[in-house]
C-alpha positions as CSV (number, residue, x, y, z in Angstrom):
1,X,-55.1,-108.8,24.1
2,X,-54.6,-109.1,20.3
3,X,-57.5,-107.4,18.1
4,X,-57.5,-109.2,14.5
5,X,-59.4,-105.9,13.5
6,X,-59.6,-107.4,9.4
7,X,-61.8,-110.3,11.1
8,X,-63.8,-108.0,12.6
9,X,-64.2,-105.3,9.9
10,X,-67.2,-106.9,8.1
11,X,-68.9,-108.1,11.3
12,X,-68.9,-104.4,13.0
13,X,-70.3,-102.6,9.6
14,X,-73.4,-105.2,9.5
15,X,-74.1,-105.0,12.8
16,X,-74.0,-101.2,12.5
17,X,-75.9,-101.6,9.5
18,X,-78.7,-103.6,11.4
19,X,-79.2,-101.7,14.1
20,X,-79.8,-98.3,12.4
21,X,-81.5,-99.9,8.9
22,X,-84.7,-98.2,10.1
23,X,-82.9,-95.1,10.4
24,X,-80.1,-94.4,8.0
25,X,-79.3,-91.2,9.8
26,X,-79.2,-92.5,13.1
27,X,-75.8,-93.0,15.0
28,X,-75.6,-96.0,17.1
29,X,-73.5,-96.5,19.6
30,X,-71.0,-99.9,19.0
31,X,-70.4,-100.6,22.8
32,X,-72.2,-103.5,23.1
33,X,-71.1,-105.4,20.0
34,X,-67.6,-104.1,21.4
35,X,-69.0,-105.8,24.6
36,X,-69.9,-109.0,22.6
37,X,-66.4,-109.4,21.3
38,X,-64.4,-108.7,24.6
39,X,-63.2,-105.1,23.6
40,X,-62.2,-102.6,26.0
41,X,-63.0,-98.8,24.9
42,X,-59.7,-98.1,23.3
43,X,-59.7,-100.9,21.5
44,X,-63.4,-99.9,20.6
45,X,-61.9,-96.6,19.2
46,X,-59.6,-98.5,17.0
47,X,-61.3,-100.7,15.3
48,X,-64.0,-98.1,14.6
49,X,-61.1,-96.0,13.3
50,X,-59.8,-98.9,11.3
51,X,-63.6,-99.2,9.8
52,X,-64.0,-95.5,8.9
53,X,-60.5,-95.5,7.3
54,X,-62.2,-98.8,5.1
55,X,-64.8,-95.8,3.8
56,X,-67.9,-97.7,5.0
57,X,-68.6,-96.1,8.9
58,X,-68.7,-92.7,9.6
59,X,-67.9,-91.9,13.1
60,X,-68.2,-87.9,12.9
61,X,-71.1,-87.5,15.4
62,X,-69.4,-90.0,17.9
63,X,-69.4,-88.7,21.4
64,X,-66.3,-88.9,24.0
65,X,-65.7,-91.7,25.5
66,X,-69.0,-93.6,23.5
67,X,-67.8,-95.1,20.0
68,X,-70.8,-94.3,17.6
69,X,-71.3,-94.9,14.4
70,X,-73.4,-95.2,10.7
71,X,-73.0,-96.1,7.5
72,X,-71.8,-94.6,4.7
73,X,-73.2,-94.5,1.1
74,X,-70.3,-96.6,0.6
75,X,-71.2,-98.7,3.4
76,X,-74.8,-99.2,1.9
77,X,-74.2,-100.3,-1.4
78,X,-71.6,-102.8,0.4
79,X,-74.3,-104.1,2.2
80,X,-76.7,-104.4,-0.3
81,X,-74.0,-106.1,-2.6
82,X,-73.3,-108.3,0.2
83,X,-77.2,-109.4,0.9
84,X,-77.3,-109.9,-3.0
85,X,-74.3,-112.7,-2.8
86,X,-75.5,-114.1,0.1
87,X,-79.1,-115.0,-1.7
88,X,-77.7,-116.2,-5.3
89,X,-77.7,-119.5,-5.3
90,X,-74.9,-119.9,-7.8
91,X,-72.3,-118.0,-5.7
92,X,-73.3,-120.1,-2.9
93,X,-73.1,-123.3,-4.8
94,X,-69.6,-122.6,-5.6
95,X,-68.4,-121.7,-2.1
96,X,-69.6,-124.6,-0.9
97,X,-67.9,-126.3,-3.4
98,X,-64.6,-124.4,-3.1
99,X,-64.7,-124.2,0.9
100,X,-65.2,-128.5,1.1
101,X,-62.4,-129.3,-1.6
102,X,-60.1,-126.9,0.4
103,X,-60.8,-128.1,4.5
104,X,-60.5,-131.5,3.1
105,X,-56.8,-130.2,2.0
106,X,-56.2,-129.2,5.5
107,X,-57.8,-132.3,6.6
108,X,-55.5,-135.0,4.8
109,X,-52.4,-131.9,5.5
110,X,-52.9,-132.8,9.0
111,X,-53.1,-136.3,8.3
112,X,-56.7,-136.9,9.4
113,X,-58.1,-139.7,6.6
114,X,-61.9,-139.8,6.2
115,X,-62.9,-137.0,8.1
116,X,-67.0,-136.3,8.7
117,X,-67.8,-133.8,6.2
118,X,-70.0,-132.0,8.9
119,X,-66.6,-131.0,10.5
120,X,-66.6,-128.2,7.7
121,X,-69.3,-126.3,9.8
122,X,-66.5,-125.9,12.6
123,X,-64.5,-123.7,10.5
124,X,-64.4,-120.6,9.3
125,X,-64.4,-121.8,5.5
126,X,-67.9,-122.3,5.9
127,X,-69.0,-118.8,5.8
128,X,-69.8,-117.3,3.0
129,X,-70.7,-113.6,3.2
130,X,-70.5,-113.6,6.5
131,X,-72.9,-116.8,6.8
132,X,-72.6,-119.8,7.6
133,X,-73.2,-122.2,4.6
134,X,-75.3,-125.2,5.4
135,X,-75.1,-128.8,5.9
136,X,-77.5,-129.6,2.7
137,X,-75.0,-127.2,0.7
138,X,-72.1,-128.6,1.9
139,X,-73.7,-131.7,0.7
140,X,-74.3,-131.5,-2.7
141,X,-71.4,-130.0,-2.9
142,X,-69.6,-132.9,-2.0
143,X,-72.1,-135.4,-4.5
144,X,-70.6,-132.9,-7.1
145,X,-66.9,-132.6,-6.4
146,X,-67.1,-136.6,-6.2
147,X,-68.5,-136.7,-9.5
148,X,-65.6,-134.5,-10.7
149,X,-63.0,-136.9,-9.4
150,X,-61.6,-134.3,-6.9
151,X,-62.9,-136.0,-3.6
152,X,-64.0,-139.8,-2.6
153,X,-66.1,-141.0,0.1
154,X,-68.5,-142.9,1.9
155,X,-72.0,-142.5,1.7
156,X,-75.5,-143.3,3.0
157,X,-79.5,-143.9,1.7
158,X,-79.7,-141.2,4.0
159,X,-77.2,-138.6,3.7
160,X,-77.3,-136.4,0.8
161,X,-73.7,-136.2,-0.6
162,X,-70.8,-138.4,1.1
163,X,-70.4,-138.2,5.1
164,X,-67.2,-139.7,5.0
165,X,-64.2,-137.9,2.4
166,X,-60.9,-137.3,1.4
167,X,-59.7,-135.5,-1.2
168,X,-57.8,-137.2,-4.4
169,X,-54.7,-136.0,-5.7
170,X,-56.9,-134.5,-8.9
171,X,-58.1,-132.0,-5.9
172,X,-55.2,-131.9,-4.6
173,X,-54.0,-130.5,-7.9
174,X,-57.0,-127.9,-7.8
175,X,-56.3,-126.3,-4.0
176,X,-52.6,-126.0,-5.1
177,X,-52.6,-124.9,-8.9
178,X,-55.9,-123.3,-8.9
179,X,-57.2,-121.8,-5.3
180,X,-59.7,-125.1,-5.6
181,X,-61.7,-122.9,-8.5
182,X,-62.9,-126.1,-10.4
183,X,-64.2,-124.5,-13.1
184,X,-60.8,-123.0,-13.7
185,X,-59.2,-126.6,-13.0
186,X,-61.0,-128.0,-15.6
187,X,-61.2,-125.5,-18.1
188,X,-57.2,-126.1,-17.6
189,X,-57.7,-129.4,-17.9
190,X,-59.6,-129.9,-21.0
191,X,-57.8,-130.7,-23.9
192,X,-58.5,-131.9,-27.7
193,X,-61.1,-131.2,-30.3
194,X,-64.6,-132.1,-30.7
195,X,-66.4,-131.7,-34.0
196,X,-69.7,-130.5,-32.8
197,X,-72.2,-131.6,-35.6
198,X,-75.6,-130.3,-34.2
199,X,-77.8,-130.8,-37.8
200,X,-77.3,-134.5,-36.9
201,X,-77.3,-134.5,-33.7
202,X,-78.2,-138.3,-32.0
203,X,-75.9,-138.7,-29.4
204,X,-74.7,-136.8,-26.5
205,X,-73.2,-133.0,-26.6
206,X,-69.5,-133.3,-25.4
207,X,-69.6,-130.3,-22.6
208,X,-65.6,-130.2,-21.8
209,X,-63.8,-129.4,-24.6
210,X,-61.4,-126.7,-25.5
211,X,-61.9,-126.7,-29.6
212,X,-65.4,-127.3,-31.6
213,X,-65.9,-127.7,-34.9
214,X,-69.5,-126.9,-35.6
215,X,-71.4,-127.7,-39.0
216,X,-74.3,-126.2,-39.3
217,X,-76.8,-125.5,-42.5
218,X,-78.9,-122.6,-42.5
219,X,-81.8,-121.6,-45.2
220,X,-80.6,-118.4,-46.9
221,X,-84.2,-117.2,-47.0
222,X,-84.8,-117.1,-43.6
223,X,-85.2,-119.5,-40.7
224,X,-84.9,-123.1,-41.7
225,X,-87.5,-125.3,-39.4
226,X,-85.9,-128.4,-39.2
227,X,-82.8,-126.8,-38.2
228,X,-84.5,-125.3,-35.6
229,X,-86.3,-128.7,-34.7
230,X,-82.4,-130.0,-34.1
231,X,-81.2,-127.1,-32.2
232,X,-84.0,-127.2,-29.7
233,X,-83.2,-130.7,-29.1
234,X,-79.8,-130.2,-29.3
235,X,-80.4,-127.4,-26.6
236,X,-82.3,-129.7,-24.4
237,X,-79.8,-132.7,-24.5
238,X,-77.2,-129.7,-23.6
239,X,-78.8,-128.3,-20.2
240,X,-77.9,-130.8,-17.3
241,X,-73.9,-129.8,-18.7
242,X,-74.3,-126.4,-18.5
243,X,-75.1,-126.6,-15.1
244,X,-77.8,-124.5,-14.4
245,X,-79.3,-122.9,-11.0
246,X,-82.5,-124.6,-11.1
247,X,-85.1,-121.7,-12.3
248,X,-82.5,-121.3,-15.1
249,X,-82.5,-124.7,-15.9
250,X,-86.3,-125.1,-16.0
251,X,-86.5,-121.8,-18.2
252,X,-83.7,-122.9,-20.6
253,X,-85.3,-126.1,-20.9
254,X,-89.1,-124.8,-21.6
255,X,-87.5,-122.1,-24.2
256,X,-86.3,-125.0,-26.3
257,X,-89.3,-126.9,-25.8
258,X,-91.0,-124.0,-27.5
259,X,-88.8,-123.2,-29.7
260,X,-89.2,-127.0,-31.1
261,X,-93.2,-127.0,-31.0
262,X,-93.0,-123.6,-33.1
263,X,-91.0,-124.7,-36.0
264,X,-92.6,-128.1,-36.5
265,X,-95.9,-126.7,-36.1
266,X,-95.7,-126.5,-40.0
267,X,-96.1,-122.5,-40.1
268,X,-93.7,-121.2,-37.5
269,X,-93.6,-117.6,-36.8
270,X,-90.4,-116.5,-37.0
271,X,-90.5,-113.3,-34.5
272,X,-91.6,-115.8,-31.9
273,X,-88.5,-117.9,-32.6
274,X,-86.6,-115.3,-32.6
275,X,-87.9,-113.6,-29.2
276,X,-87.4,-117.8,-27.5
277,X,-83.7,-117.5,-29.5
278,X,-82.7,-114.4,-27.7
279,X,-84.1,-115.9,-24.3
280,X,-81.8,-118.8,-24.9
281,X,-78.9,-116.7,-25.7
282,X,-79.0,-114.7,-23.3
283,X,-79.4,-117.8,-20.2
284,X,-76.1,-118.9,-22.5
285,X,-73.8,-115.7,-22.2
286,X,-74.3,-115.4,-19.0
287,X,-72.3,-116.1,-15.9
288,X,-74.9,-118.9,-14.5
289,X,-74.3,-121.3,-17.4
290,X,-70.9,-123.3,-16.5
291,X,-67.9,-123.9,-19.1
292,X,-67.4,-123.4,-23.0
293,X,-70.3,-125.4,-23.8
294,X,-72.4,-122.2,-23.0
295,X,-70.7,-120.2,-26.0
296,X,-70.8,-122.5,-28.3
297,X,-74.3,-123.4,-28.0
298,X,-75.4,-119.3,-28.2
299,X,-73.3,-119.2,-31.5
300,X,-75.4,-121.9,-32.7
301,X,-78.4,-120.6,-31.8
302,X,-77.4,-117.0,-33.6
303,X,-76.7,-118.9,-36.6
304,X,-80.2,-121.3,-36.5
305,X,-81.6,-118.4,-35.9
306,X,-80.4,-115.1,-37.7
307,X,-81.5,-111.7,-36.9
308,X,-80.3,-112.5,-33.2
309,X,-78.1,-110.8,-30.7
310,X,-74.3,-111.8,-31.7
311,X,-73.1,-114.3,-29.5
């Protein structure tokens, strides 16, 4: 029999990892998940040889004819790294999204129309970290690549997401161009200038544009309120774009709300503002806020607010 010992790398070290967590001295023997798999002793041997040679199982206290193994200090941060991805809900938000929009490529490849998005759970795309991604996550996964154009579908009062979809040939475009990354699709995709005119801000923040212009007035003496006033609205309006994990969200959104109190409170204390500024600036450079709208907005805010962080 044929051993796909790359499928089975990651699979062996956790299950090492698991049973000797309580003891990271401990060698285990890896017979029975050998035994799980269908693996006959040398085939044990190899893949164990196959994981050592990765650098994340030692095998040096293994015993003749009994496979054992622990991890090494390699093998622990792997783990821990792979425990950390598995429980961010941003990472997971985006293989879902990534692992729909590409087995509903394979689906209309093999000429299947409409499929049940549940079929996802079948295959192997839906792990993630070694986990299976779930149904609910697959869902709003699906609400959001159909509100990206990528997929269509057919949905129910009931269902959360489409249970019915096929992809369009804008996804089509992002599985073969850009490995179904849609924030790289669209990032390719955007195109044109916007002048970004936050001072008079009324209307809604374009979130998808390659080029701003922003025109912003500042008091040379220090922090100017009403600015301020603006930019936390400004900030606000901004949030559901950005596309924030939802305690982000509810922070970004509660910084501005602060941050707007403060300065119309008619004696705003600047240090405060600044302390809420840096806050926001920081939720804004990070990784968790989604496209070019994030930068832009933390430029802003060093600007409204001087004394910050650069952007």
């Amino acid at each position: 029999m044929a051993i796909d010992h790359a499928a089975l790398h990651e699979p062996l070290v956790e299950w090492v990892f698991d049973q000797t967590a309580a003891a990271t001295t401990e060698y285990v023997t890896i017979t029975p998940f050998a035994q799980l798999h269908g693996l006959d002793e040398p085939q044990s041997f190899r893949l164990l040889e196959a994981c050592t040679e990765w650098g994340l199982l030692s095998d040096r206290f293994a015993t003749l004819g009994d496979p054992a193994a622990n991890l090494t200090p390699r093998g622990h941060q792997w783990m821990r790294e792979r425990q950390r991805r598995r429980n961010d809900f941003r990472l997971r938000s985006t293989a879902a999204r990534t692992s729909l929009l590409t087995w509903l490529w394979e689906q209309k490849a093999s000429g299947i129309s409409l499929p049940h998005v549940d079929g996802v759970l079948q295959s192997s795309l839906s792990l993630f970290e070694g986990q299976r991604l779930t149904l609910g996550e697959f869902g709003r996964a699906g609400t959001y690549l159909e509100s990206k154009g990528l997929i269509k579908g057919i949905s129910s009062w009931q269902s959360e997401g489409p249970i019915r979809a096929e992809i369009t040939a804008e996804g089509q475009d992002c599985v073969e161009h850009f490995d179904a990354d849609v924030s790289a699709y669209e990032r390719q995709n955007d195109s044109g200038s916007t002048t970004f005119n936050i001072t008079e801000n009324t209307g809604n923040i374009a979130a998808n544009s390659r080029a701003f212009t922003m025109n912003a007035t500042t008091n040379k003496n220090g922090i100017d309120a009403e600015a301020v006033v603006v930019l936390a609205r400004a900030l606000r309006q901004a949030a559901p774009s950005l596309e924030l994990p939802e305690d982000d969200a509810l922070e970004f959104t509660q910084l501005a709300t602060r941050l707007e109190n403060e300065a119309a409170s008619g004696n705003p204390d600047p240090s405060r503002l600044q302390r809420w500024g840096g806050s926001i600036i920081g939720i804004l450079n990070s990784p968790v806020a989604s496209g070019a709208l994030g930068s832009v907005l933390a430029a802003y805010t060093g600007m409204v607010l001087p004394g910050l962080p650069p952007a």
